[in-house]
C-alpha positions as CSV (number, residue, x, y, z in Angstrom):
1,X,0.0,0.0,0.0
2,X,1.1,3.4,-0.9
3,X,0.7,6.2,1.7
4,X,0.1,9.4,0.3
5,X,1.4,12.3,1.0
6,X,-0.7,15.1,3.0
7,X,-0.5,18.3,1.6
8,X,-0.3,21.2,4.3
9,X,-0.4,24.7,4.4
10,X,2.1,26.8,6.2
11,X,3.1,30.6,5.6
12,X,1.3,31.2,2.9
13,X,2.3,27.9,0.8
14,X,0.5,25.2,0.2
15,X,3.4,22.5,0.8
16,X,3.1,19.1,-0.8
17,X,4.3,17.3,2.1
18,X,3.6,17.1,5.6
19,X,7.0,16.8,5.5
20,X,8.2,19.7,3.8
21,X,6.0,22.1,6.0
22,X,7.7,20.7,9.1
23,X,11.4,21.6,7.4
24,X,9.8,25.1,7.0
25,X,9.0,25.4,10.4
26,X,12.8,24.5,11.3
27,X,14.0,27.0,8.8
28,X,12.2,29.9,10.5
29,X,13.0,28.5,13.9
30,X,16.6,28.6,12.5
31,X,15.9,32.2,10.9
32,X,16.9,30.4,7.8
33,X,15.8,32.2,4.6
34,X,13.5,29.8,2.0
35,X,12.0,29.7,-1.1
36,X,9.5,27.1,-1.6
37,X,9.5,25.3,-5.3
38,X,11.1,28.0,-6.8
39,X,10.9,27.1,-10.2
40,X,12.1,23.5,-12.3
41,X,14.8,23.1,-14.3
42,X,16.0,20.4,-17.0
43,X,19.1,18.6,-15.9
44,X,21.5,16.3,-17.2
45,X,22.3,15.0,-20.5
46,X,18.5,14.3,-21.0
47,X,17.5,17.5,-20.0
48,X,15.3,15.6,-17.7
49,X,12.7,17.9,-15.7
50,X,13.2,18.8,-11.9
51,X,11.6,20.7,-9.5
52,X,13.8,21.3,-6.2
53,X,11.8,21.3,-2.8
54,X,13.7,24.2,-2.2
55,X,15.9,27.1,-2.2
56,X,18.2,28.5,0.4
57,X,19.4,31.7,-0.9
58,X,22.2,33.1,1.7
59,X,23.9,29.3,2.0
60,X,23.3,29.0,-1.9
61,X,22.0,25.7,-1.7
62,X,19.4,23.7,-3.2
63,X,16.6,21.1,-0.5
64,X,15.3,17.9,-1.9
65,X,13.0,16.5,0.8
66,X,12.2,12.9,1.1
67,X,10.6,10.9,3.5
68,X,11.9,7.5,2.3
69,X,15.0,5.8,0.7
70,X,13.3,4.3,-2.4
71,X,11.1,7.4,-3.1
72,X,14.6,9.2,-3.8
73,X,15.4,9.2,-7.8
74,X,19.4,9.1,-7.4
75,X,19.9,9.3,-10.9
76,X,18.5,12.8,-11.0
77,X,19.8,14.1,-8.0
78,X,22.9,13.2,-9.2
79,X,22.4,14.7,-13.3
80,X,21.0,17.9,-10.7
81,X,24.1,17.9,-9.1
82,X,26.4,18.4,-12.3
83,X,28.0,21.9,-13.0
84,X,27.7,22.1,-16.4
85,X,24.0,20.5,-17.0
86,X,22.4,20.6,-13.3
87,X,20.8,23.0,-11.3
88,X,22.1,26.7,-11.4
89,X,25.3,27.8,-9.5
90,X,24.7,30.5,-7.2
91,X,27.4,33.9,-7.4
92,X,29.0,31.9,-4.4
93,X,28.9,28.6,-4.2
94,X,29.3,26.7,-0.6
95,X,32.9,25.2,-0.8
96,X,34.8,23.3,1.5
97,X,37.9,21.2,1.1
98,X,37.8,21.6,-2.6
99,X,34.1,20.2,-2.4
100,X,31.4,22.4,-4.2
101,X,28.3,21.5,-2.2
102,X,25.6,21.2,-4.8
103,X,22.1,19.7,-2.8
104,X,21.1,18.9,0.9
105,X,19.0,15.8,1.2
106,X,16.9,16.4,4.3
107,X,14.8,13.2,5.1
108,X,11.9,13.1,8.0
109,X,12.7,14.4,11.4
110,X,13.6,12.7,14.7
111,X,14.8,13.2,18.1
112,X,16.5,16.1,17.4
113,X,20.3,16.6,19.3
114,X,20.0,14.6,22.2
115,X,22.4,13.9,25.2
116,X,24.3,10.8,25.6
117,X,25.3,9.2,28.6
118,X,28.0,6.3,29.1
119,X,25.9,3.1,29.9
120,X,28.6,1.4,32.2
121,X,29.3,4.9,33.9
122,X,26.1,7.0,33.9
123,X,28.2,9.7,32.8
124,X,27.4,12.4,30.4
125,X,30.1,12.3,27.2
126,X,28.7,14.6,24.5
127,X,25.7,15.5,22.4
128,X,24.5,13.3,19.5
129,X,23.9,15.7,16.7
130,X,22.1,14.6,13.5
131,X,23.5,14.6,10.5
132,X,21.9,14.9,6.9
133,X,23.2,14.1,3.0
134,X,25.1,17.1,1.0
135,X,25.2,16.3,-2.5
136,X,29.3,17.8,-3.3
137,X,31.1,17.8,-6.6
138,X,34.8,17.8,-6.9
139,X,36.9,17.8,-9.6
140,X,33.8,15.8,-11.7
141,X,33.3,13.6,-8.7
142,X,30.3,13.9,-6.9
143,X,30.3,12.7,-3.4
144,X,27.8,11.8,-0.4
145,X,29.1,14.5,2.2
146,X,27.2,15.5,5.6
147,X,25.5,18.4,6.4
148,X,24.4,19.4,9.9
149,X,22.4,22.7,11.0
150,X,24.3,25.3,13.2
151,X,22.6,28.1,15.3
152,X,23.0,30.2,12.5
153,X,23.4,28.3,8.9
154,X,24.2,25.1,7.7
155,X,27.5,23.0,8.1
156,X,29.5,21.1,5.6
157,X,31.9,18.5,6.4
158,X,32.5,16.4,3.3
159,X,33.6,12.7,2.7
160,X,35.4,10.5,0.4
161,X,31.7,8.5,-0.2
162,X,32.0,8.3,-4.2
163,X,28.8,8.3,-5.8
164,X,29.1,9.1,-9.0
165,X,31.2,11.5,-11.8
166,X,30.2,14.0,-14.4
167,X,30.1,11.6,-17.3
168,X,27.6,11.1,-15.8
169,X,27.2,8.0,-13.9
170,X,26.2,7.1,-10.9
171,X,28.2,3.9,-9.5
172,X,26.0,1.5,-8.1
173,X,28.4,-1.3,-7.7
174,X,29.5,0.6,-4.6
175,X,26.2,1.7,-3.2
176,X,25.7,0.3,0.4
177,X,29.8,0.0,0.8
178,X,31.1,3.5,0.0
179,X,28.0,4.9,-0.2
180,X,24.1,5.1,0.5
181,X,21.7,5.9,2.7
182,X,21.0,9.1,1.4
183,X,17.7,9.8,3.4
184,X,18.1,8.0,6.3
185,X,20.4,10.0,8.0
186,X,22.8,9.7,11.1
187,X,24.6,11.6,13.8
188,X,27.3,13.5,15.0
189,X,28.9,13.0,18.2
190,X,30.3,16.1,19.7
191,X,31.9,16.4,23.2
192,X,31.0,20.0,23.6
193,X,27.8,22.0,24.0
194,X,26.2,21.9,20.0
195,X,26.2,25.2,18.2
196,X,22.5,25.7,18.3
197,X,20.4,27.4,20.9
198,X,17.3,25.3,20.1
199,X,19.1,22.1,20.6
200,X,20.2,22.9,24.2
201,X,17.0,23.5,25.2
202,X,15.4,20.2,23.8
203,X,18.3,18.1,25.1
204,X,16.6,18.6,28.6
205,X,13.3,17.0,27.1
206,X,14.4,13.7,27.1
207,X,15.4,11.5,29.3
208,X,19.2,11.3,28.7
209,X,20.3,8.6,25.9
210,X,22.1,5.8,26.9
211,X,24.7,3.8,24.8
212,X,28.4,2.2,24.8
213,X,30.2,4.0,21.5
214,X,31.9,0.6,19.2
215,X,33.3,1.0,16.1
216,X,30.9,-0.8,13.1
217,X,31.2,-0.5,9.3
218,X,30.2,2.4,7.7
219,X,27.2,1.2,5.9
220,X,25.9,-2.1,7.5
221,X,22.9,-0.1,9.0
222,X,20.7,3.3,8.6
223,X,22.1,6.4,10.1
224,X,25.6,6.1,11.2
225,X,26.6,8.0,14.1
226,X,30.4,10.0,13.5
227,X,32.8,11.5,15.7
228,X,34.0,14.4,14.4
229,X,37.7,12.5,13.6
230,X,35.1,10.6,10.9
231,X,35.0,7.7,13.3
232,X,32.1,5.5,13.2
233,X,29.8,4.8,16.4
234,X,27.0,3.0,17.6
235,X,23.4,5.0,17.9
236,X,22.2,5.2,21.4
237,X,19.1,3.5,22.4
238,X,16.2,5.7,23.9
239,X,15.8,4.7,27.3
240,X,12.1,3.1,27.9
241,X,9.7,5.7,28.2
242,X,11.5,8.4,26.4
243,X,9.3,11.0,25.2
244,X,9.2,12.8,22.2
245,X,7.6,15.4,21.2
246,X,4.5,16.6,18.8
247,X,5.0,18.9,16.1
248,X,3.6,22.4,16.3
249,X,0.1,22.6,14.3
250,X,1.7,24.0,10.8
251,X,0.2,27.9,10.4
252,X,-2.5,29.2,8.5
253,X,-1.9,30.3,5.2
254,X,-2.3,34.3,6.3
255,X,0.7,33.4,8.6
256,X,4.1,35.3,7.6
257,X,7.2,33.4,6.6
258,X,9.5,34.3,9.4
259,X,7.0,33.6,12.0
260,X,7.8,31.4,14.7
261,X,6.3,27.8,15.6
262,X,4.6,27.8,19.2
263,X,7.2,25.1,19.7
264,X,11.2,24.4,19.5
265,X,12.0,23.2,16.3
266,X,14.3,20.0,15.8
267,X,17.1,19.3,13.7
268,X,16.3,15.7,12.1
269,X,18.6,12.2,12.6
């Protein structure tokens, strides 16, 4: 059975998604700028139509928004992310390490950042913050990097996750190995306060996570969990009874875009 989507209406748009709406909502909570469906473009050799979710205009980056793995068409994304023949470049384009970061990939939201605690010790060690997909070209290589959501903006730390090359192809021999996962997100383990306001004040919400870090491969499961060395760790379980919380009710259509939701927004794992 296919669940449809429920369209919802939030600042004056009339968002396809459920979804989508909620991102809004963490945009303005963020006092990140948007543009919703700005207008399509053709992409890629084909000139095959797209139509980004949306527009960030002072990080110069383009949103596609899915809520599952298999509704993601990576072919596009990746004919999307081309310089030549994908979507346009903006005057100046988010680079980092050589890495031209091209499309975040923002699936549905979670927890938010969270606090973890050591299960043998019951002492706190850091913050768990989630991590998202940024689509980055380099050099005609296009990569799977991470993106994460500062008080401010949007972070970049890129990877060496090969996906694909201007030729273009997409290499799916190596999908699920160096690469994949593109929705389902992950998380950052930080041993400092995170660098977003909203996030310390959720972190008290919940009843502290509780796990034992161990190194396991890369892509044997959804949503790895990184230190910032690039080091891969185990997600921490919710302890029994953790609660998490409901979504503000998305605003009528005669609401502004820069309002604020009734409601702390949260980043998405």
């Amino acid at each position: 059975m296919v669940i449809q989507p429920i369209e919802t209406r939030y600042a004056g748009h009339h968002f396809r998604s459920r979804l989508e709406a909620r991102w809004a909502v963490l945009f303005d909570a963020l006092n990140i700028r948007w543009e919703y469906e700005p207008q399509g473009y053709r992409v890629g050799p084909d000139r095959r139509p797209y139509l980004p979710d949306f527009w960030l205009p002072k990080e110069g980056l383009w949103v596609e928004v899915k809520g599952a793995e298999d509704q993601l068409d990576v072919e596009l994304l990746v004919h999307a992310a081309l310089l030549d023949t994908g979507l346009p470049r903006p005057d100046s384009p988010y680079v980092i390490n050589e890495h031209e970061t091209r499309i975040l990939v923002l699936g549905p939201l979670g927890r938010g950042v969270t606090r973890v605690m050591d299960k043998a010790t019951k002492q706190h060690v850091g913050y768990m913050q989630p991590l998202h997909t940024a689509v980055t070209i380099r050099k005609g290589d296009i990569f799977q990097s991470h993106a994460y959501f500062t008080s401010t903006s949007v972070a970049v730390e890129t990877t060496e996750a090969l996906m694909g090359s201007d030729a273009p192809d997409v290499y799916w021999d190596t999908r699920g190995t160096a690469w994949g996962n593109l929705v389902g997100g992950g998380a950052l383990l930080l041993d400092d306060d995170p660098d977003i306001p909203v996030a310390e004040r959720t972190a008290t919400l919940y009843p502290p996570a509780v796990s034992t870090a161990r190194a396991v491969p890369t892509h044997d499961r959804p949503g790895p969990v990184r230190s910032r060395s690039g080091h891969i760790l185990q997600s921490p379980s919710p302890r029994p009874g953790a609660r998490r919380p409901s979504w503000p009710t998305p605003a009528s259509s005669s609401s502004r875009r820069t309002s604020q939701p009734s409601r702390p927004a949260y980043c998405s794992g």
